[in-house]
PLY file of the C-alpha trace (Angstrom):
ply
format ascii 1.0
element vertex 89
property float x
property float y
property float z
element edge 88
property int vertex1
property int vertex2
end_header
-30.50 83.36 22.87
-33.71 81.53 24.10
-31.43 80.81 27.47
-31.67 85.08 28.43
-35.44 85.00 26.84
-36.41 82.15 29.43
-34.31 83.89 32.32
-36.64 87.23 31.29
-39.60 85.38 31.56
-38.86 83.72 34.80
-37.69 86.81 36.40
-41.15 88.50 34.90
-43.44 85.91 36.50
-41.64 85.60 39.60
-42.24 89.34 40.33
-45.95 89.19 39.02
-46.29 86.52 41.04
-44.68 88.89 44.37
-46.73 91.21 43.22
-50.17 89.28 43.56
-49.36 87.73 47.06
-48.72 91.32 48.02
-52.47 91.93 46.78
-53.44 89.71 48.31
-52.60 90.06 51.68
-53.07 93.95 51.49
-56.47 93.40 49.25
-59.10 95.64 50.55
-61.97 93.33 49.89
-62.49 89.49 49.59
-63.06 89.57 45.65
-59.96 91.51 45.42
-58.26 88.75 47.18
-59.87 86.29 44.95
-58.85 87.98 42.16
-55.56 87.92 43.05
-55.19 84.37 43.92
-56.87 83.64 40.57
-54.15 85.59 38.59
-51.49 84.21 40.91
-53.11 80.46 39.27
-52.05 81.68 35.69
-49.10 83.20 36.79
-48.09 79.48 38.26
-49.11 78.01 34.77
-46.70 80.41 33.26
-44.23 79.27 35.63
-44.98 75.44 34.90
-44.84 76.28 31.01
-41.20 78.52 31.29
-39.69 75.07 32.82
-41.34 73.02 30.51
-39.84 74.71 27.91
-36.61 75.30 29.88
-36.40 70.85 30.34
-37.26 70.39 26.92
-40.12 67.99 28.21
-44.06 67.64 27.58
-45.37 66.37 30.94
-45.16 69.88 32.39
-47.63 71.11 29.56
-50.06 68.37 30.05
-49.93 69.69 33.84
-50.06 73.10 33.23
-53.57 72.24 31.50
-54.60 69.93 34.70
-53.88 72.99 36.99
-55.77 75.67 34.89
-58.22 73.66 34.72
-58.70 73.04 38.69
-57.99 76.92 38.78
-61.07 77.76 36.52
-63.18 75.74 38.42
-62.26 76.31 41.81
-62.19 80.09 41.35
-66.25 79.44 39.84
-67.22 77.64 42.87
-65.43 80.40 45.17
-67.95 82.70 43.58
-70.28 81.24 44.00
-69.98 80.25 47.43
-69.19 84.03 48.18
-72.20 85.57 46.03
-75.21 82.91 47.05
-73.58 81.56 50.12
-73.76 77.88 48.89
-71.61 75.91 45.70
-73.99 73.59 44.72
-77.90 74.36 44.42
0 1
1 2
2 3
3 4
4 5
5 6
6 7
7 8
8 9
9 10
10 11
11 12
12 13
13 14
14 15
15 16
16 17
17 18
18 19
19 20
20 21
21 22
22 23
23 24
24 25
25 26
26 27
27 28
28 29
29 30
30 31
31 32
32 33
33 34
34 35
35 36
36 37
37 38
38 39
39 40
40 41
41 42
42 43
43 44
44 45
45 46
46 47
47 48
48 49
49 50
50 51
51 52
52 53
53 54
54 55
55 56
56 57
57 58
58 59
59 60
60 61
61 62
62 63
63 64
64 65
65 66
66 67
67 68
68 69
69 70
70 71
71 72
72 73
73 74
74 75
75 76
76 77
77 78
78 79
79 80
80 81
81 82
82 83
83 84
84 85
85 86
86 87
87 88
């Protein structure tokens, strides 16, 4: 049973993640495009923590935490960078 439950999930995040790219290449704006890229991010984590679970193994959680965490800030300094035209002050 969890076999069909993890082939839903990876079919779900693999046409989120279609989805997004399609966002943002067709985004109207830059923030829409970062946006998009950000969501794609957790979308990947998702993907990282479906195999995880799939291998029956822990290192993909510990780098599913690594990579949201480099998401979170990277997406930050984007903003930043975008809004005030410099990262660090």
């Amino acid at each position: 049973m969890i076999h069909y439950a993890l082939l839903f999930g990876f079919c779900a995040v693999c046409v989120s993640l279609l989805v997004n790219l399609w966002r943002v290449v067709l985004g109207p704006t830059l923030m829409d495009r970062v946006l998009a890229v950000d969501t794609m991010v957790i979308n990947a984590i998702a993907l990282i923590i479906l195999v995880g679970i799939y291998q029956s193994t822990t290192i993909y959680f510990e780098s599913a935490l690594l990579f949201a965490m480099f998401g979170f800030i990277s997406t930050v300094a984007f903003c930043r960078f975008v809004l005030r035209g410099d990262v660090i002050e």
